[in-house]
C-alpha positions as CSV (number, residue, x, y, z in Angstrom):
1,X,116.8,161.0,153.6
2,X,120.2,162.5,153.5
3,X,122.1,163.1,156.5
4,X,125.4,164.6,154.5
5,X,126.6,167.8,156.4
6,X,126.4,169.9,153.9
7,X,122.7,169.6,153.7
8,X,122.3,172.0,156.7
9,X,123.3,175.2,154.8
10,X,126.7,176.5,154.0
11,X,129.5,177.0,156.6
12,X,132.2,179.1,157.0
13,X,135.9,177.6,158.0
14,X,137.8,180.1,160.6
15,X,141.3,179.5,161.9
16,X,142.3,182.1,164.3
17,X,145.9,182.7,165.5
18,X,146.6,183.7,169.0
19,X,149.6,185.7,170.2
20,X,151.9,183.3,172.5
21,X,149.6,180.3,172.0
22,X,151.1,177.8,169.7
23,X,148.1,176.3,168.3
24,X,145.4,177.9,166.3
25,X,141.7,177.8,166.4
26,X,139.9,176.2,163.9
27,X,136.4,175.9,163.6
28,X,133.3,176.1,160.9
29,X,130.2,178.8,161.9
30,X,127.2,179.1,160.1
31,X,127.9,183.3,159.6
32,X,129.2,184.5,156.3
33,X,132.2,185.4,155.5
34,X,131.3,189.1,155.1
35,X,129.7,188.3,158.8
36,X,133.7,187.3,159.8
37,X,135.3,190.1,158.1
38,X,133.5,192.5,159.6
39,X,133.2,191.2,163.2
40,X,137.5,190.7,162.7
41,X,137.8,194.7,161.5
42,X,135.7,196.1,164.1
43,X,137.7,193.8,167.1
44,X,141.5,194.9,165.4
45,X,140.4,198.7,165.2
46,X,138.6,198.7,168.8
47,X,140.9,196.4,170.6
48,X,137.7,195.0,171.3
49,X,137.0,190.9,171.9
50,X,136.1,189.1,168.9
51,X,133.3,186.8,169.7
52,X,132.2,184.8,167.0
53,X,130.2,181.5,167.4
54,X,130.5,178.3,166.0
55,X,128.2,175.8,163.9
56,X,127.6,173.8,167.0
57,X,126.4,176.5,169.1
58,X,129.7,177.5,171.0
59,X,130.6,181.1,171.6
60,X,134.1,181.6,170.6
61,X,135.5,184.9,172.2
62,X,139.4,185.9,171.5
63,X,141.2,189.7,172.7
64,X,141.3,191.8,170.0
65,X,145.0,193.1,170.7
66,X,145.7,189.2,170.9
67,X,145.1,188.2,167.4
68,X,148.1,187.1,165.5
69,X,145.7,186.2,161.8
70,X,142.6,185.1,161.0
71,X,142.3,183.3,158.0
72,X,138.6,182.8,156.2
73,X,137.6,180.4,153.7
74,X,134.2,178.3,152.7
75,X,133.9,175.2,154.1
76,X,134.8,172.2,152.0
77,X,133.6,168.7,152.0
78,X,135.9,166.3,152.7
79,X,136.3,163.2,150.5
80,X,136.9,159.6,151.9
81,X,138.1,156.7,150.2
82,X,140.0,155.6,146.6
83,X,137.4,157.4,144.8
84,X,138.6,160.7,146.2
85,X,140.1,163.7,143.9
C-alpha cells in the first residue's frame, strides 16, 4: 500500500499574482492545465472572477481586472534527503 501523493492522479501547480497584494497564491488543483488556461482567458477578457478550486476541495475565486500573472506548470514531486537530484 502506497500512500505517495502522486498516487492520486496528476496535479496542476498555480501561482496567481494579485494587483496590490504582495504575496502570491500558490496552490496545486486536480484540473488540467488546458482546464486553467481557459478558465484564466475567459476571466481576463470578461473581467469576470476567476474561480478555480484546489486539490483539497477549496474554492479559490480572484477579480479578473485584479490579476497581475498566472503562472501554470505540472506538479512536481519533491525529493527529500542526500539521495536527492
Amino acid at each position: 500500500m502506497s500512500t505517495k501523493k502522486s498516487d492520486s492522479g496528476a496535479t496542476t501547480q498555480v501561482r496567481i499574482a494579485v494587483a496590490n497584494i504582495s504575496a502570491d497564491l500558490v496552490f496545486e488543483t486536480n484540473s488540467s492545465v488546458a482546464d486553467v488556461k481557459s478558465a484564466v482567458a475567459a476571466a481576463l477578457s470578461n473581467g469576470s472572477p476567476l474561480t478555480l478550486q484546489d486539490s483539497r476541495g477549496h474554492e479559490i475565486i480572484v477579480a479578473g481586472d485584479k490579476i497581475g500573472f498566472v503562472d501554470i506548470g505540472a506538479a512536481t514531486d519533491r525529493r527529500v534527503g542526500f539521495g536527492a537530484l
